[in-house]
C-alpha positions in Angstrom: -11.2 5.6 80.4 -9.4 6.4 77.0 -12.2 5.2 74.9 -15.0 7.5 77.0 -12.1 10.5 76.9 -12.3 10.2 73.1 -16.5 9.7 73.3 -16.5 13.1 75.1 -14.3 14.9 72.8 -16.3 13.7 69.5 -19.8 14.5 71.2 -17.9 18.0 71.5 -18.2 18.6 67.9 -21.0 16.6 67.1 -23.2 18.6 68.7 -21.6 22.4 68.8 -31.7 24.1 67.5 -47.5 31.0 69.3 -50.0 28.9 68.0 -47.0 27.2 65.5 -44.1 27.0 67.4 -40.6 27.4 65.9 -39.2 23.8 64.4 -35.6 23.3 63.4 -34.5 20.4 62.3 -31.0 19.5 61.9 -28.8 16.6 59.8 -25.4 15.4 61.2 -23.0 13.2 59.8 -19.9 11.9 61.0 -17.0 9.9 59.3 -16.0 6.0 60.7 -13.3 6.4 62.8 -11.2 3.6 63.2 -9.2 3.8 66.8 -7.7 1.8 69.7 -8.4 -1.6 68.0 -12.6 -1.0 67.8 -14.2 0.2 64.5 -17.3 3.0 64.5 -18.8 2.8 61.3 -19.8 6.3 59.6 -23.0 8.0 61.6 -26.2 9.9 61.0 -28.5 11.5 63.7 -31.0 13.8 63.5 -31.7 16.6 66.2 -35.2 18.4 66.8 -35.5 21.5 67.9 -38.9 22.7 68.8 -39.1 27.0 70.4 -42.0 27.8 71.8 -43.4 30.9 73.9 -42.5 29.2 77.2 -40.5 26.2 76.1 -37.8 25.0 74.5 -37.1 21.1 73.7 -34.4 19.6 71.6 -34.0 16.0 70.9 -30.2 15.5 69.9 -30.7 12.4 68.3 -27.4 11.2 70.7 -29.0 10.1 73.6 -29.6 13.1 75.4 -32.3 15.7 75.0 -33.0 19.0 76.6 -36.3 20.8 77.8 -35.8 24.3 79.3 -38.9 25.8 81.1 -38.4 29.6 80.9 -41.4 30.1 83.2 -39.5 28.6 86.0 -35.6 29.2 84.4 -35.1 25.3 84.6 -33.3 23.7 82.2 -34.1 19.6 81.9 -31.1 17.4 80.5 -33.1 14.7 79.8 -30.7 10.8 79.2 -32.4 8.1 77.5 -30.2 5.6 78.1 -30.6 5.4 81.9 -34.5 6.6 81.6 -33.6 9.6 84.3 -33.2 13.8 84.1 -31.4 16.2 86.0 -32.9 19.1 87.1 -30.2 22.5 86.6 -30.8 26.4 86.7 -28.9 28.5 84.8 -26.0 29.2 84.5 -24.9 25.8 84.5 -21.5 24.0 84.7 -21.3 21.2 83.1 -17.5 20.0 84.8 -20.2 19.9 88.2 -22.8 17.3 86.7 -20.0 14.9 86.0 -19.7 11.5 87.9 -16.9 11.6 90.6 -14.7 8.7 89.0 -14.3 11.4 86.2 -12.4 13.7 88.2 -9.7 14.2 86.1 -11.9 14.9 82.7 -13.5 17.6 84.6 -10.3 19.2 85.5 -9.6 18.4 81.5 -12.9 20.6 80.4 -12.0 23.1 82.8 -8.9 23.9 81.1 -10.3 23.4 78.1 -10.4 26.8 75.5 -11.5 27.9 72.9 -11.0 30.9 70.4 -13.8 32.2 67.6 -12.5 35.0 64.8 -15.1 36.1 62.0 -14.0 34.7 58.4 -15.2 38.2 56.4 -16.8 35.2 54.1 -20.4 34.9 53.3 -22.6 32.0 52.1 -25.7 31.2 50.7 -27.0 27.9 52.5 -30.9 26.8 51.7 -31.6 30.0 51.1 -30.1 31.8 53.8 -27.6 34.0 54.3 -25.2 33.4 56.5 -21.5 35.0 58.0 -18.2 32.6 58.2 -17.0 31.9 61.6 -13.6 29.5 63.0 -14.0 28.2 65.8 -10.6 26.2 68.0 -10.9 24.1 70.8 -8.0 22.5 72.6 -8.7 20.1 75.4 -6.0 17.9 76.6 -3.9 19.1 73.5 -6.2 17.6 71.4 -6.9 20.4 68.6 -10.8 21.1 67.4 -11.5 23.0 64.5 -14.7 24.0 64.0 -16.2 25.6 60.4 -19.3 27.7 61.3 -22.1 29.2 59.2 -24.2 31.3 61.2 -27.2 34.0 60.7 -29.3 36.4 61.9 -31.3 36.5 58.9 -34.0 34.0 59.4 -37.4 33.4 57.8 -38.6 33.6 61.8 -38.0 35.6 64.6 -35.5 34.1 67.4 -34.0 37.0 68.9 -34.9 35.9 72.5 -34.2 32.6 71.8 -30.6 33.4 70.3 -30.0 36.3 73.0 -31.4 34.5 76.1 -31.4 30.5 75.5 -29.1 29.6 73.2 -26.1 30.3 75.1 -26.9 28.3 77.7 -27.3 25.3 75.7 -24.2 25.8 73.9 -21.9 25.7 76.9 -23.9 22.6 77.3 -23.2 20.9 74.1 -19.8 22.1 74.1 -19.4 21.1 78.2 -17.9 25.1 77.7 -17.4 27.3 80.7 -15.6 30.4 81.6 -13.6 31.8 78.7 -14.9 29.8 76.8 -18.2 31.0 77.0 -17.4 34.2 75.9 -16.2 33.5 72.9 -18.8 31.6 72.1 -20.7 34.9 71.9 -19.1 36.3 68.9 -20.6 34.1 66.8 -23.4 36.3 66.1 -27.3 34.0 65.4 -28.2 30.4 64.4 -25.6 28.1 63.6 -27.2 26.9 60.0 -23.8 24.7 59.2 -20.5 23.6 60.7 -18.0 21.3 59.3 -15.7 19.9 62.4 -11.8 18.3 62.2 -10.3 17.1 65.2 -7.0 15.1 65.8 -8.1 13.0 68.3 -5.3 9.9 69.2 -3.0 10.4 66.2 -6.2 10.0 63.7 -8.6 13.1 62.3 -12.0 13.0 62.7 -14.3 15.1 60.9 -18.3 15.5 60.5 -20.9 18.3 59.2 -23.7 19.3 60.5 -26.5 21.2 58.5 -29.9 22.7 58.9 -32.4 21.5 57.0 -35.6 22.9 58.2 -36.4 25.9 59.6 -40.6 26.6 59.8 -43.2 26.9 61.9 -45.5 23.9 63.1 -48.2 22.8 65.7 -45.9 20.9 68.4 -46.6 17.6 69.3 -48.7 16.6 72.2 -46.5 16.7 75.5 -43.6 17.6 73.8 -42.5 20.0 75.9 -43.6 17.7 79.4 -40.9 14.9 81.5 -41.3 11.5 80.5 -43.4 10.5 83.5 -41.3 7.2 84.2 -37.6 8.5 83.9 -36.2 9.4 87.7 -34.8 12.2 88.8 -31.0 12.2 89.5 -28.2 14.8 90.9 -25.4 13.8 88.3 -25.0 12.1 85.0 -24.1 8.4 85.2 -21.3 6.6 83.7 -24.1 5.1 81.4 -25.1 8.6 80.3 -21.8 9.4 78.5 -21.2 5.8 76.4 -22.0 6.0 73.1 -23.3 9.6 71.0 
């Protein structure tokens, strides 16, 4: 239980992207973290983000990827691990999609906050400009601090995405709710770079993220479309959550 505790807390910050849809592609790395007598050597995952007039579909590159029909206002979490998807309509809480033997981390998430304050700072990153943001989370009294980079001033336009979509999928990377939510929301645009440090277990962890792509591209075939084999389920499985 300790070990899946700490898998849930990193996965926290290693997440928290027309005839040429919208493709953002994003570079994550994370430090080896050394803990509880196992060794995880250092990390790097790649996560797809493809926006398109009535879909969106992100591929995490942790085992988990998302396809959210805004036709129908259905969000997909899709789990490659255990070859199944769960079906949710926004707004979602995550605490509720949880296995029951993990009762007490969903009382943990639920108490969970968080706190976001502007920087004043601004930086150049691949060409964009972008506003400083710090973002805290405490969950379990394990501190989170997150380094944000975001914009609104993008070579393309996502102002429905960033208004309408993106906060849904936030609470969902961040298993956010409540409170928490809103002050997610004063992190005005796309997140273009974060640099996270968490004292997790009497160690600090850290990783950056980084976006490394932002254009506009012909999707590929049944991209935005279930895997036709994976089952449909009601919950995520203890499966789901080992590993990121």
């Amino acid at each position: 239980m300790k070990r899946l505790m700490m898998i849930i807390l990193l996965s926290i910050f290693l997440s928290t992207a027309l005839s040429a849809d919208v493709y953002i592609k994003t570079v994550t790395k994370a430090d080896p973290i050394n803990a509880m007598g196992q060794s995880i050597p250092a990390r790097e995952s790649i996560s797809e983000q493809w926006i398109g007039d009535d879909f969106y579909f992100v591929e995490t590159g942790t085992g988990l990827a998302y396809l959210y029909d805004f036709r129908q206002n259905l969000i997909y979490m899709i789990s490659h691990r255990t070859k199944s998807y769960l079906e949710l309509r926004p707004p979602v809480n995550y605490t509720s999609l949880l296995p029951p033997e993990l009762a007490p981390m969903a009382q943990a998430l639920e108490q969970m906050t968080i706190s976001v304050e502007p920087t004043g700072e601004t930086k150049i990153i691949n060409n964009i400009r972008c506003q400083g943001y710090r973002l805290q989370v405490t969950m379990m009294m394990y501190p989170v601090e997150i380094s944000i980079w975001a914009s609104t001033e993008l070579p393309v336009n996502l102002k429905y995405f960033l208004d309408k979509v993106w906060p849904e999928f936030a609470k969902l990377e961040l298993r956010a709710s409540g409170q928490a939510v809103a002050e997610l929301s004063k992190v005005k645009g796309l997140w273009i770079s974060q640099e996270s440090k968490a004292q997790i277990m009497g160690m600090e962890v850290k990783a950056r993220s980084e976006v490394v792509e932002i254009s506009k591209k012909t999707p590929p075939r049944g991209i935005y479309t279930l895997p036709q084999d994976y089952r449909k389920k009601d919950r995520l499985e203890m499966a789901d959550l080992q590993g990121f």
